[in-house]
C-alpha positions, 0 to 999 in steps of 0.5 A: 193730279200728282204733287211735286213736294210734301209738306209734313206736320209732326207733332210729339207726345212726349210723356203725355201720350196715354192722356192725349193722343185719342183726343187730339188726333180726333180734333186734328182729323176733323178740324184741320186735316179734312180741311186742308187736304180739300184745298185745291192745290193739296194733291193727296194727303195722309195722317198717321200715328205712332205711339209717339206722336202724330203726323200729317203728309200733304202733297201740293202743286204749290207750296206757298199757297198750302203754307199759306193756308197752313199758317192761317192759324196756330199748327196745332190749335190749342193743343200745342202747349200740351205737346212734346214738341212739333215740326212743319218741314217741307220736302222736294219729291224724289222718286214716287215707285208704284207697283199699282197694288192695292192702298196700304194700312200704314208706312214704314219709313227710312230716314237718312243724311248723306254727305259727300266727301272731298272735292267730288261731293256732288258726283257722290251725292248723284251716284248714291241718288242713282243707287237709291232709285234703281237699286236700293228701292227696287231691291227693297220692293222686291224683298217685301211682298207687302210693300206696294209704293214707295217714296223719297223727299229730300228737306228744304231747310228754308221752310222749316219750323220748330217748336220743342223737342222735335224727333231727330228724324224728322229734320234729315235731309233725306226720307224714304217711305214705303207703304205697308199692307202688313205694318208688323210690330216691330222689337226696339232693336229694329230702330237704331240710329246709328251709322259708322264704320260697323254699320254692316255687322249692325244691321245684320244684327238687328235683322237677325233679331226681327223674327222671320228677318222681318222689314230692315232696309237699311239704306247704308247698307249695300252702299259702297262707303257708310262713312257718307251716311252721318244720321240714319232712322230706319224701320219708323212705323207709322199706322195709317189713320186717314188720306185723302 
């Protein structure tokens, strides 16, 4: 069974990650992530880490009926009042590209919005969802050995909620994942939030500080105009922990 959208849990760990995130990503896995991810409109499931925070990947055939089930009882228990912040979004899948290899051990993620520009925007908006699909994803794909699937989902703003300080990232239109069987560590620079008119010298210099070239898939970069893109996250890593 193959879903049609994602719904995402993040929650943030903020200054108290040290003292925290052992014990509640424990909790987490055992009483709420086992259980959805058995519901029977839940297609696959994923929970990941980072140092920042944690999140939860379900994909579903029915959205109402895993929100519903989500809803059952508070996101995070009684975890949350100890957490930075949390999101629950939900998100229409794009594009699922599989090369068949084996499972990953973590993804790497690039997170983006775009806007059109003048009367044609919505002409823009599907010539850069063409690129995206047959050019970028394919390219990247082939750049990196290690990368065996890739994905990209797109907000449904009508689902969301919030509490707290909620990562920027987690709210972009627009997300590209990609499976990583290496999920290297990566140096500050290599996640960088900013879009302009210089974006390309930016990247450029951003892979030339990841040693060997490293994993940078900027997906401004290559486009013909960055002054579409007005938000972009790349490089997030996050370490596989759990699926279903």
């Amino acid at each position: 069974m193959q879903g049609t959208h994602w719904l995402l849990l993040n929650a943030g760990y903020g200054t108290a990650g040290d003292s925290i995130s052992p014990h509640f990503e424990a909790w987490y896995k055992d009483q709420r992530f086992n259980s959805l991810s058995a519901c029977p409109t839940c297609a696959r499931a994923w929970l990941f880490r980072s140092p920042d925070g944690l999140m939860a990947v379900y994909e579903t055939t029915d959205v109402a009926s895993l929100l519903g089930e989500v809803n059952r009882e508070p996101l995070f228990g009684d975890w949350g009042d100890q957490l930075a912040g949390s999101a629950l979004t939900v998100r229409r899948l794009l594009l699922h590209y599989d090369l068949m290899g084996d499972d990953g051990i973590g993804w790497m993620a690039a997170y983006i919005n775009f806007r059109g520009l003048g009367a044609d925007a919505s002409a823009q908006e599907e010539d850069w969802h063409q690129w995206y699909n047959q050019v970028h994803v394919p390219e990247v794909m082939q750049r990196f050995p290690n990368f065996q699937r890739a994905w990209r989902a797109e907000l449904l703003p009508q689902y969301t909620a919030t509490s707290g300080t909620v990562e920027p990232s987690c709210l972009t239109r627009f997300v590209a994942f990609y499976e990583d069987s290496v999920l290297p560590e990566l140096p500050d620079k290599s996640r960088n939030p900013t879009i302009g008119p210089n974006m390309k010298s930016e990247h450029q210099a951003a892979e030339r500080a990841v040693p060997g070239g490293g994993v940078v898939f900027n997906p401004a970069v290559g486009y013909s105009s960055a002054n579409h893109v007005d938000g972009c996250f790349w490089n997030v890593r996050w370490e596989l922990t759990a699926q279903y």
